[in-house]
Structure formats: structure tokens, C-alpha cells
VOVO-935678 format. One line per 3 residues: their letters; for each residue x, y, z of C-alpha. Coordinates in Angstrom, 1 decimal, padded with zeros to 4 digits. Layout:
a) X Y Z | ...;
REM end
This chain:
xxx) 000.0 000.0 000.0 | 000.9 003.4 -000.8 | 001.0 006.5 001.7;
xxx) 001.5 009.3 -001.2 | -001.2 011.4 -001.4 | -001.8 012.3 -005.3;
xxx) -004.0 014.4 -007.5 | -006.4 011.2 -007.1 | -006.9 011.3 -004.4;
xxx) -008.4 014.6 -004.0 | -010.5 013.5 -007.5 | -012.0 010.2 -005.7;
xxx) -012.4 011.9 -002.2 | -014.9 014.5 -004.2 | -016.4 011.2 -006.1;
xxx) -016.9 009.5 -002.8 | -018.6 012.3 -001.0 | -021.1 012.6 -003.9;
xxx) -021.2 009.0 -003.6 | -021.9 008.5 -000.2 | -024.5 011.8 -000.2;
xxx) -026.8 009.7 -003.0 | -025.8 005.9 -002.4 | -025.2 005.4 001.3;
xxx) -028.4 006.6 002.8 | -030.1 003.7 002.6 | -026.7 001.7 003.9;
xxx) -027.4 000.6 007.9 | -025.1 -000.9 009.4 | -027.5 -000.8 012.4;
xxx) -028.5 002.5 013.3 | -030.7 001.8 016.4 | -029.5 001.7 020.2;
xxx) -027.8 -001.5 020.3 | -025.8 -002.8 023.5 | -023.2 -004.2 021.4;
xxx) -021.6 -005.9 024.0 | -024.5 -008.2 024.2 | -024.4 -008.9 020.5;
xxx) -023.9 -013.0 020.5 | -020.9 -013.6 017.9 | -019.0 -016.7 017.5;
xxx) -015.4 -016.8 019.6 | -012.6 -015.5 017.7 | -009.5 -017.3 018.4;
xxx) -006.2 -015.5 018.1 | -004.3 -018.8 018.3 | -006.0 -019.7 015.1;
xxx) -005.9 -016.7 013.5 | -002.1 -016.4 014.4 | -001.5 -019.6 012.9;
xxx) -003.4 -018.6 009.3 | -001.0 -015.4 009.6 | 002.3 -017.4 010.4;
xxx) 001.4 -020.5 007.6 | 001.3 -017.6 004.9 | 005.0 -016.0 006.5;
xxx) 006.4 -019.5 006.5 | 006.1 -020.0 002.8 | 008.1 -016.9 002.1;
xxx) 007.9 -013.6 000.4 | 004.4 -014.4 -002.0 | 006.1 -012.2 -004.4;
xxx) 004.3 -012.4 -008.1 | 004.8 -015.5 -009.9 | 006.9 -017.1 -007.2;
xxx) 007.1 -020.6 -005.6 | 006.1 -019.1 -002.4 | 002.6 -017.3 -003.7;
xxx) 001.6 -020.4 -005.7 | 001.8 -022.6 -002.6 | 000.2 -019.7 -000.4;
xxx) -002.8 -019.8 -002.7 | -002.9 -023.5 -003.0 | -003.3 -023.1 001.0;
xxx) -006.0 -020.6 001.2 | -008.1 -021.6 -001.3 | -008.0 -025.7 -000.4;
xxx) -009.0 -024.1 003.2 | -011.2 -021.9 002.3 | -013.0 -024.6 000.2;
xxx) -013.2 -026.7 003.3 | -015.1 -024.3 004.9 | -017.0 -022.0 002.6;
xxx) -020.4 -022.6 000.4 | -017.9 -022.1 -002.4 | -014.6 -020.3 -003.4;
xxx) -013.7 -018.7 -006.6 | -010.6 -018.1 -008.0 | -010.1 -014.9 -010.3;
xxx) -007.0 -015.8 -012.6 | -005.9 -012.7 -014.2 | -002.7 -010.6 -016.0;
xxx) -002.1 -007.0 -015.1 | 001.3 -004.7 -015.5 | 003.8 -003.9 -012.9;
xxx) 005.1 -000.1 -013.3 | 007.9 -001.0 -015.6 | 006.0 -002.8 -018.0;
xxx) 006.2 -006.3 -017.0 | 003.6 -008.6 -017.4 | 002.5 -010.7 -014.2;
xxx) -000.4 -013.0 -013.2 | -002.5 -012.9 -010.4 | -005.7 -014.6 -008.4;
xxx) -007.9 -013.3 -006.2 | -009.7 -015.6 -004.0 | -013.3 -015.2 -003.3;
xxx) -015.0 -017.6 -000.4 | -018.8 -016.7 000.0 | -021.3 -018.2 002.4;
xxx) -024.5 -018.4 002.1 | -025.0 -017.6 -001.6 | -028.8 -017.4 -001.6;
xxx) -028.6 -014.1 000.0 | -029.3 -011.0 -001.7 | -028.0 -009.1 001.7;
xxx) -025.0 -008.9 001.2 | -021.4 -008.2 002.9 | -017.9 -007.3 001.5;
xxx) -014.2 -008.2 004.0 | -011.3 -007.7 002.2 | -007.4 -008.0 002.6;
xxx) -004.5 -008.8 000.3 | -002.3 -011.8 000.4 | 000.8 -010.9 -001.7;
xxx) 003.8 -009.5 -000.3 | 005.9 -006.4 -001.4 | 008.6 -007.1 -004.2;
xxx) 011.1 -004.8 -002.7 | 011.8 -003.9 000.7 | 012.1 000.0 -000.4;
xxx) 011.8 001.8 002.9 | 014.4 -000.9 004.9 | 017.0 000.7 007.0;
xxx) 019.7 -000.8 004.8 | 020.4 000.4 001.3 | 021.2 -003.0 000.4;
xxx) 018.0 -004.7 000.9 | 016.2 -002.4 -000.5 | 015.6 -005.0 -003.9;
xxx) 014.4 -007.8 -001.3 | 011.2 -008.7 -001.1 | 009.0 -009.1 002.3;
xxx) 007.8 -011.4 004.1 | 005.1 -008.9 004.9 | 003.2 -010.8 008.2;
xxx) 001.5 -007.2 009.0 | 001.3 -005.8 005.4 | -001.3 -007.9 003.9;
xxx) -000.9 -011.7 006.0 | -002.7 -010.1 009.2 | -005.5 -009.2 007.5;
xxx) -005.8 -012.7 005.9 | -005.2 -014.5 009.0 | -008.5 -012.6 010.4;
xxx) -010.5 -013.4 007.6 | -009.5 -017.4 007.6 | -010.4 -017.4 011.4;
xxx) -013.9 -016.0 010.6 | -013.9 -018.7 007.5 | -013.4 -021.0 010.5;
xxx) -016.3 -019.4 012.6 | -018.8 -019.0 010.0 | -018.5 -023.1 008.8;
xxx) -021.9 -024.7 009.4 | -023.5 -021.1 010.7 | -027.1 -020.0 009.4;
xxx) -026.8 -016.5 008.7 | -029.3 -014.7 007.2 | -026.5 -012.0 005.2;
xxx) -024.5 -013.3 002.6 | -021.0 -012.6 003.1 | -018.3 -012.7 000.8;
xxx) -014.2 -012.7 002.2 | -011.8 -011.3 -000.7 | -008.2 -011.5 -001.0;
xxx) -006.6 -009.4 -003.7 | -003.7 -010.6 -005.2 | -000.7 -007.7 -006.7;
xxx) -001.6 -005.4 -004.2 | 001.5 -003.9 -003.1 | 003.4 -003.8 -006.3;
xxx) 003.3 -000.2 -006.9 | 006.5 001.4 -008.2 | 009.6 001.0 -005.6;
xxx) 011.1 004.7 -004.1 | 014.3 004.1 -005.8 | 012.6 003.6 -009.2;
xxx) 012.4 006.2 -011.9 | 008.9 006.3 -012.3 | 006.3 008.9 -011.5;
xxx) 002.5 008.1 -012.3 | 000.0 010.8 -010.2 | -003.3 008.2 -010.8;
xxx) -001.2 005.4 -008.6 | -002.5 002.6 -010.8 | 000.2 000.5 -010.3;
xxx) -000.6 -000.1 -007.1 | -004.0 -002.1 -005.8 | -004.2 -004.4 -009.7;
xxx) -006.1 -007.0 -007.6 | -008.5 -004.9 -006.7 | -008.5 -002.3 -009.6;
xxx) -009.2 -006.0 -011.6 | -012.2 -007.4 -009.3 | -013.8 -004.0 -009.3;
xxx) -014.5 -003.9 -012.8 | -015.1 -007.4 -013.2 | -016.5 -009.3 -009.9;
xxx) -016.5 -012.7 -009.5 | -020.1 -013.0 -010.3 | -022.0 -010.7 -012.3;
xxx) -023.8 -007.5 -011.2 | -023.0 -008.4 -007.8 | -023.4 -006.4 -004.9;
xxx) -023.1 -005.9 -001.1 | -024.6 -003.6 001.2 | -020.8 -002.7 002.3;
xxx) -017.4 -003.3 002.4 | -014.6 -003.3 005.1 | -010.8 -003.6 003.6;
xxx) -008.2 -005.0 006.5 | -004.4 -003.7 005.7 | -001.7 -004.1 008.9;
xxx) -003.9 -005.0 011.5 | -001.5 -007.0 014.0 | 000.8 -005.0 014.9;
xxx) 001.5 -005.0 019.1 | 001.1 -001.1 019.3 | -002.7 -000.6 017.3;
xxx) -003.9 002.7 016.3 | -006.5 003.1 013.8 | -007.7 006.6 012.6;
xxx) -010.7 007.7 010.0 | -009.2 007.0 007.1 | -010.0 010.4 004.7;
xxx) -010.8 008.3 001.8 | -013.1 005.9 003.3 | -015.0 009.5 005.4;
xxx) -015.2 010.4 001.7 | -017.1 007.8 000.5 | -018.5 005.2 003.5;
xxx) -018.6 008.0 006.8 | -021.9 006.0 008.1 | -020.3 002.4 007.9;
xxx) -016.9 004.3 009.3 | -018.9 005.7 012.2 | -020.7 002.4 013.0;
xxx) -017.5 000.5 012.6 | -015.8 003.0 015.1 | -018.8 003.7 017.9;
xxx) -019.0 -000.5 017.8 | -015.0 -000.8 018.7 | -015.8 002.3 021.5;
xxx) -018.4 000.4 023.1 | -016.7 -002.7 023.1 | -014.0 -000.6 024.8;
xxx) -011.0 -000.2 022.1 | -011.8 003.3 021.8 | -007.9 004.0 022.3;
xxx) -007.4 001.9 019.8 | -010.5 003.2 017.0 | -009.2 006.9 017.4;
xxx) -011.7 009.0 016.8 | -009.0 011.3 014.4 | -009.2 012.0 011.0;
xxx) -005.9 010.5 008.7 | -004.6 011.4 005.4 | -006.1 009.6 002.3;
xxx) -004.0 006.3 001.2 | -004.1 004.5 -001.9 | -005.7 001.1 -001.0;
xxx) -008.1 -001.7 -002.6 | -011.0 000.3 -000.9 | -010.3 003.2 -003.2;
xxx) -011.4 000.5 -006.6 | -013.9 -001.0 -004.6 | -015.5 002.1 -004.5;
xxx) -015.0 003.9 -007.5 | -015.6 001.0 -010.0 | -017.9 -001.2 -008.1;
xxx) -019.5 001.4 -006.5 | -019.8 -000.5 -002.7 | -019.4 001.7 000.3;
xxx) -016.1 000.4 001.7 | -014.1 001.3 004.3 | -010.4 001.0 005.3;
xxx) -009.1 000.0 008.7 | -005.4 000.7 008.5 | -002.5 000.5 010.7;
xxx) -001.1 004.6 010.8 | 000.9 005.9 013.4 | 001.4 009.5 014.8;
xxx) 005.1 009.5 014.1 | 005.9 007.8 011.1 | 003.7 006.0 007.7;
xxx) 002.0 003.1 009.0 | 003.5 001.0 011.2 | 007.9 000.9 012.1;
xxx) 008.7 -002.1 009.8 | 006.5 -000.8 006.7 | 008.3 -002.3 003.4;
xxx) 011.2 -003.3 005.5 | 012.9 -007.2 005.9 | 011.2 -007.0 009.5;
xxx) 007.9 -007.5 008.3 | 008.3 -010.9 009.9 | 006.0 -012.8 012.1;
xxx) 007.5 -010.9 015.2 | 005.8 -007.9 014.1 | 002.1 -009.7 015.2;
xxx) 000.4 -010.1 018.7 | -002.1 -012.1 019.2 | -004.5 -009.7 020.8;
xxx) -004.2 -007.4 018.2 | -006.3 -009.8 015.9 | -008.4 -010.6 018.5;
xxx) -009.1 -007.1 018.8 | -009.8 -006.5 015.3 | -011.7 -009.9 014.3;
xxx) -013.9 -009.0 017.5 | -015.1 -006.1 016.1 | -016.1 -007.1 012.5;
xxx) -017.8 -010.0 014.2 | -020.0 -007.9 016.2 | -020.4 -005.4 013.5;
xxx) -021.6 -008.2 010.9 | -023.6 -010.3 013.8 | -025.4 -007.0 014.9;
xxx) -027.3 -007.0 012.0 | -028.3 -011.0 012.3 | -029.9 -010.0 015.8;
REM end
């Protein structure tokens, strides 16, 4: 993911207030007094979901094309089979900023496929080709392992896979992993491009052509480096552009459940992220819960070589998968 802010993102900040003014007033995410504490969810494990996270480290950097991605995806998806109503798999082609052609999949694992009521998690699953912003020049061509830039937000989503296996729910819900997310043009690079569109191809792909025609969801939530030990999630400009409601809901929900220090209630600089395609081409409220700190972009090892699986606590994806599971649950109740 990208921290620059560009000419875009003033252009899809003014398309997302529009947006959300005409579209997302008819988007609840439960407006009435609700004591979401009471809200009956299943129990998120963070053993588990630190176990999804570490499985996807171990296999190495899943850099484009690489050994290490095609055995990551051969693991989520054979999982995700196991405990989904089904799981697509998006094969597609897209260009990295110099030119190079690369293939991708997205992985798509919906449950209960009957439902019109629909809702969107996201994350990514590759890892960062370079390690551009690593202390030492000289690993600044290696790639990541990246266990809190793109494999935390995974590991969430593959514990509430687990959780939701044999559930009756009355929402359909749909868990999407982009692939060739974080590929966007490397800081030592000669290459300038002010739309950012070599960053976020997964998503920029899916957007305009979903894994099943004309779909739809009431809403989206995108997960990018949440399981880091020191949390701190602002309001994401971007996602108050387009989705304030569901970003409001999202946040009251994580105050009342009492990760209010946590779900600052601070506005943050627009980033370029998957939630950016999501709503500009397919046109779903989304919203992005991202790892930012006060000091510096993101989080201390941010497209560095220690992106490892120290970086992630276990309570930090408890925290997180607790609150999409209320949020999502609150609406079953």
C-alpha cells in the first residue's frame, strides 16, 4: 500500500462524498441503540488466527509469480474450500510499473450464496517485491515477508472462514483476498505516475469485473496491517469520503466494546488502497481500517525485511476480528 497522497486522491475523495451523499443513505449498518456488547458472535480465536497469519509467512515472500505465492494460494483456497459454500478463484494478467507482465488470483470464499444481503471483508495476500523503505540500502531490492502488510489481514479473515462453517446466517457474506496489491512502483525507481494505478491491480481487476455478475453488497470493510503489538487506527480520509456511516458504525461499535484508544476518533490522510477500486468501480461503500501511526507511515517495519511474524500479537487480531464480528452479527440480531 501506498502512503503518497496524489492528484487522485483529492479526485476520488470529491467522487466518494457525492457518492456516499446519494448511495449510502439507505446503507445501515445498524443504526438503532444496540448494547453491542451483548451482541452474540462466535469466539474468535487468536491462536488460530495467528496460525493462518504465520502459515502464509512461512512460505516466504508471496512475491508475483513465485514458488512461495503459488503454494500460499494453493493453501488458502484448499481451506477456504473446506469451509466455505464455495470459493472462486479470479485468474488474471495485469502490469507492474515497468512494463512487466505478471499474473494474479484473487480468492473469493462466499457463504451463504442465496442471499441478496450482502457483505464485503477484504485484505490482500501478496507481499511487497522490494523492501524499499528498509533501513539498509542494500536490501532495498528484497522482497517481504510482509506478516503485518497484507498476511494479518488474511489470517482474520480465515479465522472468521473457520467461525462461520456450518452457521445460518441470514447476510450473505463474501471474504476477498486481492492478489498484486502492493506492487506499486519501488522509491528508488524512476517512475512517477500521479493516478497510482500500479498499485492495488487485484482490486483495480475485481472491481470492474466481480467474480459474479452485477454483484453487490450492502458494504465493504478492507483490512491492511492490522497485527501490529502497538494498534492505532484513525478515520481514514478516503473511506469518510465515501463510506462515513459504515466508518462511524464500525468505530462507535470498537468504542463500546472498549477499544476506543485503539478506534481513534481522528481523521488520517487519504492512502491508496483496494478500498479506493472498490468504491469507485464497483460502486460498494467500503471502508479501510489501517494501521497509521502519529510518528511515522504506517507501522515501524512498513516495506522493510522486518515485516516478519514478530511484528504480530495475538490480541491485536483478536481485537480486530472481534469487532467485525459484532459489527456483521449486529445485523443478524
Amino acid at each position: 500500500m501506498n502512503n503518497k497522497i496524489k492528484i487522485i486522491a483529492i479526485i476520488f475523495l470529491c467522487c466518494g462524498v457525492m457518492f456516499s451523499c446519494s448511495k449510502n443513505k439507505k446503507v445501515d449498518t445498524s443504526e438503532d441503540v444496540v448494547n453491542y456488547k451483548e451482541i452474540k458472535t462466535p469466539e474468535f480465536c487468536a491462536d488460530s488466527a495467528y496460525y493462518f497469519v504465520k502459515t502464509q509467512c512461512d512460505f516466504g515472500p508471496r512475491t508475483p509469480e513465485s514458488k512461495a505465492a503459488e503454494q500460499c494460494a494453493n493453501f488458502l483456497v484448499s481451506y477456504l474450500k473446506s469451509k466455505a459454500d464455495t470459493v472462486y478463484v479470479q485468474e488474471f494478467t495485469s502490469k507492474l510499473y515497468d512494463g512487466k507482465q505478471v499474473k494474479g488470483k484473487n480468492i473469493i470464499a462466499s457463504f451463504n450464496l442465496e442471499a441478496t444481503d450482502r457483505v464485503l471483508l477484504a485484505s490482500h495476500w501478496d507481499s511487497r517485491l522490494w523492501a524499499d523503505q528498509d533501513e539498509n540500502p542494500n536490501n532495498h531490492k528484497s522482497p517481504i515477508i510482509g506478516a503485518n502488510d497484507g498476511a494479518s489481514g488474511v489470517g482474520i479473515l480465515m479465522e472468521i472462514a473457520r467461525l462461520l462453517k456450518g452457521q445460518k446466517i441470514k447476510q450473505g457474506l463474501d471474504l476477498v483476498l486481492f492478489d498484486l496489491e502492493d506492487q506499486g512502483a519501488p522509491e528508488w525507481a524512476e517512475y512517477e505516475n500521479n493516478d497510482q494505478t500500479d498499485w492495488c491491480l487485484g482490486s483495480q481487476y475485481w472491481s470492474q469485473t466481480p467474480h459474479t455478475a452485477y454483484y453487490r453488497a450492502k458494504y465493504g470493510i478492507l483490512l491492511d496491517m492490522v497485527g501490529y503489538k502497538d494498534l492505532r487506527f484513525t478515520k481514514e480520509m478516503q473511506s469518510m469520503g465515501y463510506a462515513p456511516s459504515i466508518m462511524n458504525n464500525v468505530w462507535n461499535i470498537a468504542k463500546e466494546l472498549g477499544y476506543g484508544d485503539i478506534f481513534l476518533n481522528d481523521n488520517y490522510n487519504s492512502v491508496m488502497d483496494d478500498h479506493i477500486w472498490i468504491n469507485h468501480y464497483a460502486k460498494i461503500p467500503t471502508i479501510d481500517i489501517v494501521q497509521n501511526s502519529a510518528n511515522t507511515s504506517f507501522f515501524p517495519y512498513w516495506h522493510t525485511t522486518k515485516d516478519d511474524i514478530d511484528c504480530i500479537d495475538k490480541n491485536s487480531l483478536a481485537i480486530v476480528g472481534k469487532v467485525l464480528l459484532v459489527t456483521f452479527f449486529a445485523a443478524e440480531q
